[in-house]
C-alpha positions as CSV (number, residue, x, y, z in Angstrom):
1,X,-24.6,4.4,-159.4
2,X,-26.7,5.7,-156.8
3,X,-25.2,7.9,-153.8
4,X,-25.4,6.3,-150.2
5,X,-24.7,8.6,-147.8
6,X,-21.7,8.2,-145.5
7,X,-20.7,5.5,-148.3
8,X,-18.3,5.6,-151.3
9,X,-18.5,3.6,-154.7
10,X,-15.2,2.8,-155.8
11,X,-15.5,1.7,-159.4
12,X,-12.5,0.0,-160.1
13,X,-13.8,-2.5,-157.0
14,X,-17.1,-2.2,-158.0
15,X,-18.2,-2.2,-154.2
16,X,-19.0,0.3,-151.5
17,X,-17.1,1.3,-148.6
18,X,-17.7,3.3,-145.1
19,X,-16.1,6.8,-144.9
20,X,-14.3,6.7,-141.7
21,X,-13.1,9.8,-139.3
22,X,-9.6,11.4,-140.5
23,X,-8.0,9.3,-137.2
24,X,-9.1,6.1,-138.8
25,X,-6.3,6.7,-141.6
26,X,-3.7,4.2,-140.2
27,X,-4.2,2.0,-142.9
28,X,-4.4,2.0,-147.0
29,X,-7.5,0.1,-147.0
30,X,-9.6,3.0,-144.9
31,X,-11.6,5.4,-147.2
32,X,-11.6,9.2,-145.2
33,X,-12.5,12.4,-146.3
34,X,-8.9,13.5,-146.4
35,X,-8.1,10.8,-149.1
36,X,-11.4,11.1,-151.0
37,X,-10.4,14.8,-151.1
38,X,-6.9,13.7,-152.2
39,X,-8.2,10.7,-155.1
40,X,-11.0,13.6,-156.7
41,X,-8.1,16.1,-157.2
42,X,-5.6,13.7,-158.7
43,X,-8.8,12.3,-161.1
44,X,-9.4,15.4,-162.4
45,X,-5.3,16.2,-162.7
46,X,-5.2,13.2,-164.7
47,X,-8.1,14.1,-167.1
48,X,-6.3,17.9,-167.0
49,X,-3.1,16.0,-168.5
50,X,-5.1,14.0,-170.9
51,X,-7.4,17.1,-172.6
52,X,-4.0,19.1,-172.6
53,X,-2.1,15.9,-174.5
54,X,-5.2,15.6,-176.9
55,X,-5.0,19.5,-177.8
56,X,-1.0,19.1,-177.9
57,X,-1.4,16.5,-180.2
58,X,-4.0,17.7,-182.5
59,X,-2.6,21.7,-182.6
60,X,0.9,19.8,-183.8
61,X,-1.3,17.4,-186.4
62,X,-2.4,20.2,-188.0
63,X,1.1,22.0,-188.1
64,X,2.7,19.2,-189.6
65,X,0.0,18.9,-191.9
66,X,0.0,22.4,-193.0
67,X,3.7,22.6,-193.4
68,X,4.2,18.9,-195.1
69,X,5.9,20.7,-198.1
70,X,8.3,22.6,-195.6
71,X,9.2,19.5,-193.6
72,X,10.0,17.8,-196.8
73,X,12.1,21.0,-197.7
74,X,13.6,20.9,-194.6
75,X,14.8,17.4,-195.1
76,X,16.1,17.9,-198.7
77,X,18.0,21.2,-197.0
78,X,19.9,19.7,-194.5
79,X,20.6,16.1,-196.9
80,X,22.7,18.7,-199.3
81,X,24.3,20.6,-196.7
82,X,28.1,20.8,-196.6
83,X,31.2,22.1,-195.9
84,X,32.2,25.0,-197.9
85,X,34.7,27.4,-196.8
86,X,36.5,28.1,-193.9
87,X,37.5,31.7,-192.5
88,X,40.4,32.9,-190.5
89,X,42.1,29.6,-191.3
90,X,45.3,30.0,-189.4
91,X,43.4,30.9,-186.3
92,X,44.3,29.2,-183.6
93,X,42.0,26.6,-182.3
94,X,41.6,27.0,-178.6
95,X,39.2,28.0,-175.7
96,X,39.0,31.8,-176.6
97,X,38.0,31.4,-180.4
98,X,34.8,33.3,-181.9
99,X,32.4,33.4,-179.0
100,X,29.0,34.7,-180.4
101,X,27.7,35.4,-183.5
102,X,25.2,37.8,-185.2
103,X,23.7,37.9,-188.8
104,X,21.4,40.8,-190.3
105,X,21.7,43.7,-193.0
106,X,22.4,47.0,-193.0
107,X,21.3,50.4,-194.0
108,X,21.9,49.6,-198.0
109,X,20.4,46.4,-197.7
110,X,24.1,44.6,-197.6
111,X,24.1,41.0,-195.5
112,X,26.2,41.8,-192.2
113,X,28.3,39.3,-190.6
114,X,28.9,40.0,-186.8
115,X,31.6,38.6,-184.9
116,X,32.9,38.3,-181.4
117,X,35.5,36.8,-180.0
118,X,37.1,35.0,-176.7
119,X,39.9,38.4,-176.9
120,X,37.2,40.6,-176.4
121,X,37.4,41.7,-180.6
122,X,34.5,42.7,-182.5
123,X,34.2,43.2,-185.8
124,X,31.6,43.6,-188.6
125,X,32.1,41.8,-192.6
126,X,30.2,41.9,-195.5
127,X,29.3,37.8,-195.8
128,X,29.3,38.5,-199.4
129,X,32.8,39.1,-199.4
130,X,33.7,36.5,-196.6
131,X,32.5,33.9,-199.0
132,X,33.7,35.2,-202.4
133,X,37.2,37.2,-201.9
134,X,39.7,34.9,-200.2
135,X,42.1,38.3,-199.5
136,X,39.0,39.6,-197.2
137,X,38.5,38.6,-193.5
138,X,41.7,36.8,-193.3
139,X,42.0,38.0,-189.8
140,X,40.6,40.2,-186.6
141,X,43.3,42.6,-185.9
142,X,41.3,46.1,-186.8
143,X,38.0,45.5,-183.9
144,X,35.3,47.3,-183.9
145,X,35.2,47.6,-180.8
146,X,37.6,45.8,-177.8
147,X,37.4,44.5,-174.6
148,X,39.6,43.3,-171.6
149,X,37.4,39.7,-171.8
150,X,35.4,37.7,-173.7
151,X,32.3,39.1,-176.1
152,X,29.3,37.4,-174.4
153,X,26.5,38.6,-176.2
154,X,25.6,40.9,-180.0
155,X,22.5,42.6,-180.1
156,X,21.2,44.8,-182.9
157,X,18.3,46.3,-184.0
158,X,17.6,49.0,-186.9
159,X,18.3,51.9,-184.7
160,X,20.7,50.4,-182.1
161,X,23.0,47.6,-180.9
162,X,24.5,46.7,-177.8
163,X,27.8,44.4,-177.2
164,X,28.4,42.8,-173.6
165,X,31.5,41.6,-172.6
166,X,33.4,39.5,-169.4
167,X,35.9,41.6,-168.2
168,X,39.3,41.3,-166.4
169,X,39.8,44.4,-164.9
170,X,37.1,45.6,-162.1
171,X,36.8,49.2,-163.5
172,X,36.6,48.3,-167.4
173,X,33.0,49.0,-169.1
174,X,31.9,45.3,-169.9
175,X,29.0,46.7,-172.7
176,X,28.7,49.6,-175.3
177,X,25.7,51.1,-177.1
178,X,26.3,52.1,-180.7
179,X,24.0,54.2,-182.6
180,X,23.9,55.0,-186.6
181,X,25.5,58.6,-186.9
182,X,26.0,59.5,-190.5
183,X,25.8,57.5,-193.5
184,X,27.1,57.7,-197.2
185,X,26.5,55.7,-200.4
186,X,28.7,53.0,-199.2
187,X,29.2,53.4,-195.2
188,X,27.5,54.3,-192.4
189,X,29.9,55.8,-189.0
190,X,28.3,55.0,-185.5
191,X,28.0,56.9,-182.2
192,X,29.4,54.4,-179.4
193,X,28.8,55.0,-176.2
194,X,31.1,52.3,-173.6
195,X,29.5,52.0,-170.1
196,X,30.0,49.9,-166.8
197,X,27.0,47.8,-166.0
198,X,25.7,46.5,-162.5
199,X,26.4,42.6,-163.1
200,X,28.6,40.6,-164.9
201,X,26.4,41.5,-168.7
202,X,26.1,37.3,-169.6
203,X,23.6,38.4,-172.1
204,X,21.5,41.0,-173.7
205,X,17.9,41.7,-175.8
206,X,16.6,44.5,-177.6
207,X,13.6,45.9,-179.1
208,X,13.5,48.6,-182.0
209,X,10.2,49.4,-181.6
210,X,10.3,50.5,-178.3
211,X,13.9,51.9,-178.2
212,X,14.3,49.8,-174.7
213,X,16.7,47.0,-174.4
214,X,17.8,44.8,-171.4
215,X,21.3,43.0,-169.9
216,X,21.4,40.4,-167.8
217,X,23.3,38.5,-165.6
218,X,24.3,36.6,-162.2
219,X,21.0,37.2,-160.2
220,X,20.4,41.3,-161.8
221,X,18.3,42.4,-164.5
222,X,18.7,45.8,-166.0
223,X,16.5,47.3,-168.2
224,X,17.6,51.0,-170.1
225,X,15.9,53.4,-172.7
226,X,17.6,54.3,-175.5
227,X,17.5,58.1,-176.6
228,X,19.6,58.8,-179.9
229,X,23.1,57.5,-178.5
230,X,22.5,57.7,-174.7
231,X,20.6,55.8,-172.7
232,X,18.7,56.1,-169.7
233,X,18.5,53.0,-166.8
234,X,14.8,52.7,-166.1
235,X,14.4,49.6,-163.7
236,X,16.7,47.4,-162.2
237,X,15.7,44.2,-160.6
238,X,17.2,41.3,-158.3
239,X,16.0,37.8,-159.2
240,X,16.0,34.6,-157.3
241,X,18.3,32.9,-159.5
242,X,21.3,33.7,-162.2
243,X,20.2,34.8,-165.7
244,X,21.3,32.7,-168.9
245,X,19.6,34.4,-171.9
246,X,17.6,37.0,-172.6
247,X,14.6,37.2,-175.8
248,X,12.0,40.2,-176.5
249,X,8.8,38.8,-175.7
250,X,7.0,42.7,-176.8
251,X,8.0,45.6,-177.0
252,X,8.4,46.7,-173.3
253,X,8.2,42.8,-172.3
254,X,11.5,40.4,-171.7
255,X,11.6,36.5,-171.2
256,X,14.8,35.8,-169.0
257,X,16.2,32.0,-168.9
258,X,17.4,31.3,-165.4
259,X,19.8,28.6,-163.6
260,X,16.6,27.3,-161.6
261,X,15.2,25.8,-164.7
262,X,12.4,28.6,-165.3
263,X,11.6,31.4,-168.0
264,X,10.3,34.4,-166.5
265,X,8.4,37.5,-168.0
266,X,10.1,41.3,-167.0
267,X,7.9,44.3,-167.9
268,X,9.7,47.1,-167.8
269,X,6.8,49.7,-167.5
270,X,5.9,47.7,-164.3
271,X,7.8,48.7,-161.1
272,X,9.0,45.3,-159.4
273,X,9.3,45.1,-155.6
274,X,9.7,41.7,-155.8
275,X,12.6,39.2,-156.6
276,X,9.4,36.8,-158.2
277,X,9.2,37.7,-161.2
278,X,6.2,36.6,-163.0
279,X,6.9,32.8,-164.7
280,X,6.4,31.5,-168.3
281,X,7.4,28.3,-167.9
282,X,9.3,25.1,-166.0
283,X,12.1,23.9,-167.5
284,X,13.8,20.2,-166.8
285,X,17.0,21.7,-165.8
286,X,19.1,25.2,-165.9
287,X,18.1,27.2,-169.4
288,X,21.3,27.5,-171.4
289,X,18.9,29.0,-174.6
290,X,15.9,29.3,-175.4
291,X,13.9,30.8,-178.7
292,X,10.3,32.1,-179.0
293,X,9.0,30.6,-182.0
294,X,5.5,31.4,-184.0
295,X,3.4,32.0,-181.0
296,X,2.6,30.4,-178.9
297,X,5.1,27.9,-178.8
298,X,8.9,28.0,-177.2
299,X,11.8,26.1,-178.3
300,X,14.6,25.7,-174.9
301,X,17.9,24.0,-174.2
302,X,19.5,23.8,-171.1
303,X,21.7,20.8,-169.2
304,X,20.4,17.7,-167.9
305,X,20.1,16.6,-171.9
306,X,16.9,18.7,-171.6
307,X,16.0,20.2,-175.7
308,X,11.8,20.4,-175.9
309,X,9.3,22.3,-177.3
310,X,6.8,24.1,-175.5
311,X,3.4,25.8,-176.0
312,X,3.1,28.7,-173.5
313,X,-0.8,28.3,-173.2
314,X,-0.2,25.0,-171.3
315,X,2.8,25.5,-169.7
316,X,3.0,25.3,-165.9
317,X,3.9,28.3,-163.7
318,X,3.6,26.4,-159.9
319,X,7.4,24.7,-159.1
320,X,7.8,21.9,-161.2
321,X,9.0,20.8,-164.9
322,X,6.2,22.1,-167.4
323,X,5.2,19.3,-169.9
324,X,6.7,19.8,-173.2
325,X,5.3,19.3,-176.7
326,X,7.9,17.4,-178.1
327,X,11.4,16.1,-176.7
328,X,14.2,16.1,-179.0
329,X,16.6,12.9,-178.8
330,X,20.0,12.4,-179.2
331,X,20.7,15.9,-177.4
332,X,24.0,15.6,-175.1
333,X,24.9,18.5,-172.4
334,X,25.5,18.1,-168.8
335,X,27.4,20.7,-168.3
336,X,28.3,22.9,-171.0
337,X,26.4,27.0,-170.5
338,X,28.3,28.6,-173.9
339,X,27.2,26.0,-176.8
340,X,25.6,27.4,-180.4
341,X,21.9,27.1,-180.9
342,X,19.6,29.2,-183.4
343,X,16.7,28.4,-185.1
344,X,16.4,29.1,-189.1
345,X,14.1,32.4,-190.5
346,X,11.2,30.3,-191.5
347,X,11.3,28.1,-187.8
348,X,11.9,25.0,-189.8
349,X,15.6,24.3,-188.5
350,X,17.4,23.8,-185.7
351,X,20.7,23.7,-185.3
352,X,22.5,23.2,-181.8
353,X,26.2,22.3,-180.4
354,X,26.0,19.8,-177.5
355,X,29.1,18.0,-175.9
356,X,29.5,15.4,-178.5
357,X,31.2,18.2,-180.3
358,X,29.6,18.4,-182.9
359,X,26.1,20.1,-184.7
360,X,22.9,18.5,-184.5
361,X,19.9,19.4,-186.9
362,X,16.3,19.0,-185.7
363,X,13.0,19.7,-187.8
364,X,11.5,22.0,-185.2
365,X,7.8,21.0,-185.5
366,X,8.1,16.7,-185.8
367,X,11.6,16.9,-183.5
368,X,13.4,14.3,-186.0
369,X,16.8,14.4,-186.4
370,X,18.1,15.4,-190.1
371,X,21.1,13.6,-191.6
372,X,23.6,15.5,-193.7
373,X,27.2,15.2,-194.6
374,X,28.3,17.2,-191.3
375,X,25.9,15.0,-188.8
376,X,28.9,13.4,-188.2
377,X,31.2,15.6,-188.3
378,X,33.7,16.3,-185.0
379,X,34.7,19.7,-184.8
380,X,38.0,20.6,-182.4
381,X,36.0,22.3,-179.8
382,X,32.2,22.2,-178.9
383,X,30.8,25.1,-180.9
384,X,30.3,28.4,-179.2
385,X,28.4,30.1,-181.9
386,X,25.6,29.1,-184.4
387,X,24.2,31.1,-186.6
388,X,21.8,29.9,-189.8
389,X,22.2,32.6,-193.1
390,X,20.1,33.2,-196.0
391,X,21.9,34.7,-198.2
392,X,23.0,33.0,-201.5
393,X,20.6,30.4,-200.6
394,X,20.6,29.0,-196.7
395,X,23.5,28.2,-195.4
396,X,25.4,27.7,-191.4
397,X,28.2,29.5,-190.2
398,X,29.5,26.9,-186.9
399,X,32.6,28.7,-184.8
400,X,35.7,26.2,-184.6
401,X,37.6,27.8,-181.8
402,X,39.2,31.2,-183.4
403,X,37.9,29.6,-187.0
404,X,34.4,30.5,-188.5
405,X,33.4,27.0,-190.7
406,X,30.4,27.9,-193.5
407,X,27.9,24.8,-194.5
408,X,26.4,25.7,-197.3
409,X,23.3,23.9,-199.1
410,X,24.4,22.3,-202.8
411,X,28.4,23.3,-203.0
C-alpha cells in the first residue's frame, strides 16, 4: 500500500487516517505518533513471541522424536514402579523426619546412600545393604556428623562435601567441610572441618573441578575455595531477595533460586558491587527448586502451582514471568519451600512432592503425567526428600517423616 505522508493505513480497517499532534490523544479513535510508536513495538513483540513459539515448538519436536524409544521407556518405568521396602520402620512419623537426601559412590565404586535428618543427624549407608540386610540401617543413632537443627542441604563432590544445617543455638557452626583423608581396601576416614557461616546456610552447591563451592541463604551468598581440608571465603555478596537453591552452572559459575521468582547467575572470579546480580530467568512465583537439564534447557518449581520447563536462550531477563516451554499439570503447592524434587540420570523422569502429599511423575521433555502403582498413593507427610537411584535397576527412595520408603521398578 502506498505511503501518504502525514497519513496511516491501518490494515485491519482497510482505510487511512490523519496523524494528529500528541494533544489530540483524548480519544481511542485519534491515530498520534505516540500510539503509532506504541502499535509498531507491540507488532513486532507479537511476531518476537510467535518465531520464539515456532522454534520452542520445533527444538521440542525433534527431542521427542529423537528420544521416542526413551519416552516409551520412561512410561514402561514408572507403569512397574512399586513399593518395595521400607527403612527405619519404627521411626516416628512427624515434622522432623529425614530432611534431604543424597545418592552417589564412593572411592571403591560402592553406591552411597546419604541421609539427613530434621535432628540435625547425618549419616552415610551402603544402599546395597539398606535394601538386602534387614539387621542394617535399622536406625540413626551413630551420625556422621550432628547438629543443634535440621540438615538443610548434602553436597558432595569427588574431592569434597559440604553439609548445612538450621541451628538453635546462635554460636553453633550451621555447616562442615569434609575432605577424603586416608583410605584402605574397605574404608575411607575424612578430615571435617565444622564452621559458622554468615546466613542461615538454606542451601549449598559445589564444583569438583574447580575446588570452589557456594552456601546460600536469607538475602547472602557466600562463595569459598577449597584447599585440601580448609577453605578460604573468596566473595561474599547481598542479594535483593532470599536464596532457595543453589545449582553449579560451570565451574566458577552458580545459578541461585530466589523468593522474587528469578534465577540469577554468581561468578565467583567476578567481584560484585552490586545487590543485581546478573538474571537467567523469570519465574511465575518464588523458586522452591530448580534443575539444569541438557543444556540449554531448565526444569523449576516453586509456589503458585508453578512446575515448567525452560530454554535459557529465550528466557526473559527484564521483570516479568519468562515464557516457559512446557507447563506441567496437576502440580499442587502454595505454600510449601521443603518438598522433594529430582530429576532421573538420563533427564527422562521427574519426580516431585507437592501438597497433595503425595509423588508425582512427569516425562520431562512431553510434560505428561506417568501412572504407576504409587500415583495414588498418600504418604503421612508431604515428602521432604526425593531422590531417584540406579542401582539394581532404577529405583526411588521418597522420605516418610523419620521413614525412608524405596519404589523400586519390577518387585
Amino acid at each position: 500500500m502506498a505511503h501518504i505522508p502525514g497519513f496511516y493505513y491501518d490494515e485491519q480497517k482497510r482505510k487511512y487516517f490523519k496523524v494528529l499532534p500528541n494533544s489530540a490523544a483524548g480519544g481511542n479513535t485519534f491515530y498520534t505518533p505516540d500510539k503509532l510508536n506504541k502499535k509498531i513495538q507491540n507488532g513486532k513483540s507479537l511476531n518476537i513471541t510467535k518465531k520464539r513459539n515456532v522454534l520452542h515448538t520445533g527444538h521440542l519436536r525433534e527431542l521427542s522424536m529423537s528420544s521416542r524409544v526413551c519416552e516409551y521407556q520412561a512410561r514402561t518405568t514408572v507403569s512397574s514402579l512399586k513399593h518395595a521396602k521400607t527403612l527405619w520402620p519404627s521411626a516416628r512419623i512427624d515434622a522432623v523426619g529425614v530432611t534431604c537426601l543424597g545418592i552417589g559412590s564412593d572411592e571403591f565404586a560402592n553406591h552411597r546412600l546419604w541421609v539427613g535428618n530434621g535432628h540435625g543427624i547425618y549419616k552415610e549407608y551402603s544402599i546395597e545393604r539398606c535394601l538386602h540386610e534387614p539387621s542394617y540401617a535399622l536406625d540413626m543413632t551413630t551420625p556422621f556428623a550432628e547438629f543443634s537443627g535440621p540438615i538443610m542441604s548434602i553436597t558432595k563432590t569427588q574431592k569434597f562435601g559440604v553439609i548445612t544445617a538450621a541451628t538453635f543455638v546462635p554460636d553453633d557452626p550451621n555447616a562442615m567441610l569434609w575432605t577424603p583423608s586416608t583410605a584402605s581396601s574397605r574404608s575411607t576416614l575424612y578430615k571435617m572441618h565444622r564452621f559458622k557461616t554468615g546466613t542461615d546456610a538454606r542451601c549449598s552447591a559445589a564444583s569438583g573441578e574447580s575446588s570452589t563451592m557456594a552456601i546460600a541463604g536469607s538475602d547472602r551468598l557466600l562463595a569459598y575455595e577449597v584447599t585440601n581440608a580448609d577453605l578460604k571465603l573468596i566473595a561474599s555478596s547481598r542479594l535483593v531477595s532470599d536464596v532457595q537453591c543453589l545449582q553449579v552452572l560451570q565451574p566458577h559459575t552458580f545459578m541461585a533460586g530466589c523468593r522474587d521468582g528469578s534465577i540469577r547467575l554468581y561468578d565467583t572470579r567476578v567481584p560484585t558491587k552490586t545487590r543485581h546480580l546478573p538474571i537467567a530467568l523469570w519465574h511465575k512465583s518464588t523458586v522452591t527448586k530448580f534443575k539444569l537439564l541438557s543444556e540449554p534447557y531448565l526444569l523449576a518449581s516453586g509456589l503458585d502451582n508453578s512446575l515448567a520447563l525452560y530454554d535459557l536462550r529465550f528466557a526473559s531477563t527484564q521483570r516479568k514471568r519468562s515464557h516457559p516451554v512446557l507447563s506441567y499439570d496437576g502440580y499442587v503447592n502454595e505454600y510449601e519451600f521443603n518438598h522433594g524434587f529430582d530429576v532421573s540420570s538420563d533427564n527422562s523422569l521427574l519426580a516431585v512432592a507437592d501438597q497433595s502429599v503425595g509423588i508425582k511423575i512427569y516425562s520431562v521433555w512431553s510434560g505428561e503425567r506417568l501412572r504407576s502403582a504409587v500415583s495414588e498413593y498418600k504418604f503421612d507427610t508431604v515428602p521432604r526428600a526425593v531422590k531417584w537411584t540406579e542401582f539394581a535397576g532404577r529405583g526411588l527412595f521418597v522420605s516418610n517423616g523419620g521413614r525412608l520408603e524405596y519404589l523400586s521398578v519390577g518387585v
